[in-house]
Residue, then its C-alpha position, 0 to 999 in steps of 0.5 A: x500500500x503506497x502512503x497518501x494522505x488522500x481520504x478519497x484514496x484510502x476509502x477506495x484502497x478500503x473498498x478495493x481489499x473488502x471486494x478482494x476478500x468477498x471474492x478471493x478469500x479462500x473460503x466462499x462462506x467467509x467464515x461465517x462474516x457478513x461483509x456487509x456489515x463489515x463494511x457499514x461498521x467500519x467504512x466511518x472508521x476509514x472516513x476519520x483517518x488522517x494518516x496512513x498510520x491509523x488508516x494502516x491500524x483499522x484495515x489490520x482489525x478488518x483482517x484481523x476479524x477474518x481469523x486467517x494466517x498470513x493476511x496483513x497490510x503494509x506501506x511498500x519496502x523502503x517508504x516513508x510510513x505517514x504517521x510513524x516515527x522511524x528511530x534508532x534507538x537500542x534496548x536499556x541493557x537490563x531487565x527490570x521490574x515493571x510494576x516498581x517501574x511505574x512507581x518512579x523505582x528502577x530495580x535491576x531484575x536480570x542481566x542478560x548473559x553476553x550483554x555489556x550489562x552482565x559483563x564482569x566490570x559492568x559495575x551492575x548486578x541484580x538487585x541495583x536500583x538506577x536512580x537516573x539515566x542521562x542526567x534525568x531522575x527516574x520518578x513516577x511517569x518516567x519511561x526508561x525506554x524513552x531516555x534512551x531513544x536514538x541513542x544507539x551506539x552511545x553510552x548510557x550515564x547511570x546514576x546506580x545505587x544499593x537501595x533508592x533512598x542510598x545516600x552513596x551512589x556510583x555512576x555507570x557507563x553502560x554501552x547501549x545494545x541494538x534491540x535485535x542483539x539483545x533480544x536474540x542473546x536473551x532467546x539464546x539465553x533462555x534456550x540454554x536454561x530451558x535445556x538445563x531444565x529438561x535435563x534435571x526434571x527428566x534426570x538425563x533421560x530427555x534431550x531438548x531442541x529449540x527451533x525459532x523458524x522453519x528454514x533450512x539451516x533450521x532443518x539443518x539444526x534440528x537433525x544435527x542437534x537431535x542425533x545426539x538423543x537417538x542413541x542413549x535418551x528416552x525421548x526429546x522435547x523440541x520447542x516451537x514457541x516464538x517460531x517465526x514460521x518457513x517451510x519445514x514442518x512437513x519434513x519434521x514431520x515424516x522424521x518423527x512419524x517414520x513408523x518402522x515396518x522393517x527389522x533387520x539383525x545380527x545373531x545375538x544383537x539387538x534388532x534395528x529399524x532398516x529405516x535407521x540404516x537407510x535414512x535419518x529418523x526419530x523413534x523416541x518418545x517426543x513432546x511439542x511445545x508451542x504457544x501464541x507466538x507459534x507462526x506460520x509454518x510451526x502451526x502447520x507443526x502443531x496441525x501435524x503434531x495433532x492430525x498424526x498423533x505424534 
């Protein structure tokens, strides 16, 4: 959707995606929607936009009220979004508790591994309140994120303390994080305790695979990683929680529902699946974790999961 600031444009890009949905949705019964109705309830909408931003807000409702995967709307790659301010800015550098937050109190909850704040000489810990961010007092009102916006590769002034009434305090220079850096070293860190959590609860007896799309190198991780459970594990736990989606779930699929059929063994030995000889597959126990934020491809996962009883 290219952005205008034309009324008369959006109104006809609103009734041009009713009548392609009306007519190409993949279900002739619209799952049960009168689009009519839709189309009364939310043209005034539609009428009071003043800018993209809003125009772009109501027709993901419309969308939205289809309850079908993969339909949204956007502004072409690369333009301008009317209405939507564009920054740089990185991420706080440290978990904190949202609820004090609100009261005016910064109290550090976590430092997330491989991040300049938990790096030995960070001068943070766990437990620290900060007292202020680049000179401005943290008080009740105050977002935190906001005294860092467009301050990516800068170095954030703290003002830290042992207690939010400390007399003494110290000053903290912290580097910022790019939001995506932090985000993927808090992932990793998660799928790394998550590991160690199987491992305990099961006594050994489970393995745990992570998988945050359905890509090829995906694929690629998913058979390297689980190969080390075929052997001297009972069953493995492979998470599809915040999956972003891609085009392998079939293939899992038939890894994990390869049913033996064949028997092939030596006087004595232990009898093996041909299947195991001649190609890669998993005859384990297995469990599929999976939540809200399961896209795409890792629903069709859950669909498989479900349909052939895996």
């Amino acid at each position: 959707m290219k952005p205008s600031n034309s009324k008369k444009e959006r109104l006809a890009v609103f009734h041009e995606t009713l009548w392609m949905l009306e007519h190409g949705f993949y279900d002739e019964d619209l799952h049960g929607l009168d689009m009519a109705r839709i189309r009364d309830s939310y043209e005034p909408l539609v009428k009071r936009c003043v800018n993209d931003a809003q125009f772009r807000r109501v027709m993901s409702e419309i969308l939205a009220v289809f309850n079908a995967s993969h339909m949204s709307i956007g502004s072409k790659p690369g333009e301008d979004m009317v209405g939507v301010v564009r920054d740089n800015s990185p991420h706080i550098g440290f978990m904190f508790d949202p609820a004090l937050a609100d009261n005016g109190v910064l109290r550090i909850t976590h430092l997330v591994e491989n991040t300049p704040a938990a790096a030995e000489n960070s001068g943070l810990k766990v437990g620290d309140y900060v007292l202020s961010i680049e000179g401005t007092k943290i008080a009740p009102g105050v977002n935190p994120h906001k005294l860092v916006r467009n301050k990516l590769g800068a170095e954030l002034k703290l003002e830290v303390a042992y207690s939010p009434d400390a007399e003494e305090t110290r000053t903290v220079y912290l580097p910022t994080v790019n939001l995506q850096v932090f985000y993927s070293r808090m992932i990793a860190e998660w799928e790394e305790d998550n590991r160690r959590y199987v491992a305990e609860k099961s006594g050994g007896k489970f393995g745990y695979v992570c998988l945050r799309s359905m890509m090829d190198p995906d694929y690629a991780k998913f058979k390297k990683d689980i190969s080390r459970f075929l052997a001297n594990y009972e069953g493995v736990v492979l998470d599809f929680r915040y999956n972003s989606g891609g085009r392998i779930a079939h293939q899992i699929a038939e890894v994990l529902d390869d049913s033996p059929w064949l028997y092939s063994g030596m006087r004595g030995g232990r009898w093996v699946p041909e299947d195991v000889h001649r190609d890669f597959s998993v005859q384990k126990a297995v469990v599929g974790l999976f939540n809200e934020r399961s896209f795409s491809n890792a629903e069709m996962m859950l669909a498989a999961f479900r349909i052939k009883k895996l």
